[in-house]
N, C-alpha and C positions, 0 to 999 in steps of 0.2 A: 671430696674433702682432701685428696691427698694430690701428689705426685711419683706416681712408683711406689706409693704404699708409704708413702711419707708427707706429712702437714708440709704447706712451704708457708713462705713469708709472707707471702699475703693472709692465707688462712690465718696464721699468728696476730697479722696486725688487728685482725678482726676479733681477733678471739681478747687480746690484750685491753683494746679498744671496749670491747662488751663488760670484760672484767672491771676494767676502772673506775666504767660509771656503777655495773652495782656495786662495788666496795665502797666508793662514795653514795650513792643511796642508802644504802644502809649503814654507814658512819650520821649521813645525815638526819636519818631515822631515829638513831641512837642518842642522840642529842639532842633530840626535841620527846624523848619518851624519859617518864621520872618515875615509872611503875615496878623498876627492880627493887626488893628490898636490897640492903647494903652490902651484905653478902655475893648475893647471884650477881649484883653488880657490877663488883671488882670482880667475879669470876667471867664474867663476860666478857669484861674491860679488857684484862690480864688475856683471855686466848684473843680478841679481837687485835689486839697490841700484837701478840704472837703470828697471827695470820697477815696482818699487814708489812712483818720485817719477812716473812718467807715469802708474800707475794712480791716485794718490794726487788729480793736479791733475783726473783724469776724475772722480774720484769726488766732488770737489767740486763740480763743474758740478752731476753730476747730485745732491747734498744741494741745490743751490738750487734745482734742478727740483723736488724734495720740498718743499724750503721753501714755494715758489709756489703750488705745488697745493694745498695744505692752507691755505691762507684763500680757497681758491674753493667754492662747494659743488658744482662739477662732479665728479663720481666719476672717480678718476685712470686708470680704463680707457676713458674718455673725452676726458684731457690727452694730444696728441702731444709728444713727445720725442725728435725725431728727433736732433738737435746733442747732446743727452747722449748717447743711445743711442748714437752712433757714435764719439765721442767713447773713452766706455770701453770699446768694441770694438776702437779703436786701439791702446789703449794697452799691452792683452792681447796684439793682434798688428800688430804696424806694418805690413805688406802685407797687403792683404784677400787676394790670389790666391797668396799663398805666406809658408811659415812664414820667417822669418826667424833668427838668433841673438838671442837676448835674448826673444822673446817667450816668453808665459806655458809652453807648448806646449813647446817647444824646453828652459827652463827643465826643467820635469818629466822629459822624455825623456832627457835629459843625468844627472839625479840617476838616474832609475831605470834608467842604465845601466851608470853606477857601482856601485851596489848600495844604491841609497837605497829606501825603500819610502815614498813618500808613499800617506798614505788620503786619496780621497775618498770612500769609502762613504758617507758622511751628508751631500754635498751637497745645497743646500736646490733644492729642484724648483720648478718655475712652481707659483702657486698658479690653483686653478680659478675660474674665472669675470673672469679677469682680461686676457685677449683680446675684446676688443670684437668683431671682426670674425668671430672662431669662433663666437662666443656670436649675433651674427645670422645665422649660417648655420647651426647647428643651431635656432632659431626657426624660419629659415623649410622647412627640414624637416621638425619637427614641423607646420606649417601644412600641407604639400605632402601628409603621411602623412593626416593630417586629414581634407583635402577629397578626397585618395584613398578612404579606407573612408565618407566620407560619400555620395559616388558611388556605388561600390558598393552602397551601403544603398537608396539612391535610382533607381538604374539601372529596373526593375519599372516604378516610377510617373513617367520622365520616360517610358520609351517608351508607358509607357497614354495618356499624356497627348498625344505625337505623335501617337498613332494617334487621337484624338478630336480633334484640332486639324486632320488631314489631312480625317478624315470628316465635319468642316464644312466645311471647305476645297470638299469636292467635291460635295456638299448646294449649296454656297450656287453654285458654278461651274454645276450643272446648271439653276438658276431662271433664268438671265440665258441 
C-alpha cells in the first residue's frame, strides 16, 4: 500500500477514484429514497452538504498531487502522497479511531437504516501493480523461490565438490 511507509499517487488515484463513486452512489441513493421524516432529513441533508465540501477541498489537494506527477517521469507508484492521502481519509472520516456523525460511514448507515438502499457493487478496486512496496516484496519472493529450487538442483554437486575440497584438504595436511 505504501512506498517507504507512504501512499503514492497511484494508491491516491485509486483511492479518490473508489471515493467518488460511493459519494455519488449514495447521493444517488439519497435522491431516490422519501422515507426521512423532515427533520432527520435536513439533518442528513446539512452533514451530507458538509461532507461533500470537506471531501470536495481533499480532493483538490490531491488533483494537484495528479497535476504534479504527471510532468515527472517518475511512475506515480513511486510519487509519496502522504498529505493528500490523509487528507481525503479525513474528510471521509474526521476521527481516525472512531466513526463520527457526518462521516461518509455513518452517512450510509443512517440512509440504509431508513430504508435507503445505496449500491456499491461496482466500486472501483485498487488497480494492480500499483503498490510499490507489495510489488517489491513479491520480486523478492520470487528471487527467494529461485535460489530455492536453484539449491535444490545444485545440492549433489556443492556437496561432491566439499567432499573433493575436504579430500585435498587432508592430502595436502598429511605432506606437512
Amino acid at each position: 500500500m505504501t512506498i517507504l511507509g507512504q501512499e503514492t499517487v497511484a494508491e491516491l488515484k485509486d483511492l479518490v477514484s473508489a471515493k467518488d463513486y460511493t459519494i455519488a452512489q449514495l447521493r444517488i441513493a439519497r435522491e431516490g429514497f422519501n422515507g426521512f421524516n423532515a427533520a432527520d432529513a435536513k439533518d442528513w441533508d446539512d452533514d451530507f452538504t458538509s461532507l461533500t465540501r470537506r471531501y470536495n477541498a481533499a480532493r483538490l489537494l490531491a488533483m494537484t498531487a495528479f497535476g504534479k506527477a504527471s510532468i515527472t517521469p517518475i511512475p506515480d507508484d513511486k510519487i509519496p502522497a502522504p498529505l493528500e492521502w490523509d487528507a481525503v481519509i479525513k474528510s471521509i472520516r474526521q476521527d481516525k479511531d472512531h466513526q463520527t456523525k457526518g462521516d461518509l460511514q455513518d452517512l450510509s448507515d443512517r440512509l440504509t437504516a431508513a430504508g435507503g438502499k445505496p449500491d456499491y457493487s461496482k466500486t472501483p478496486q485498487p488497480r494492480k501493480g500499483t503498490d510499490a512496496d507489495l510489488e517489491v516484496f513479491k520480486d523478492a519472493d520470487k528471487l527467494i523461490k529461485k535460489g530455492e529450487e536453484t539449491a535444490k538442483d545444485s545440492t549433489p554437486w556443492i556437496i561432491g565438490a566439499a567432499i573433493v575440497v575436504l579430500g585435498l584438504l587432508g592430502l595436502t595436511s598429511r605432506r606437512y
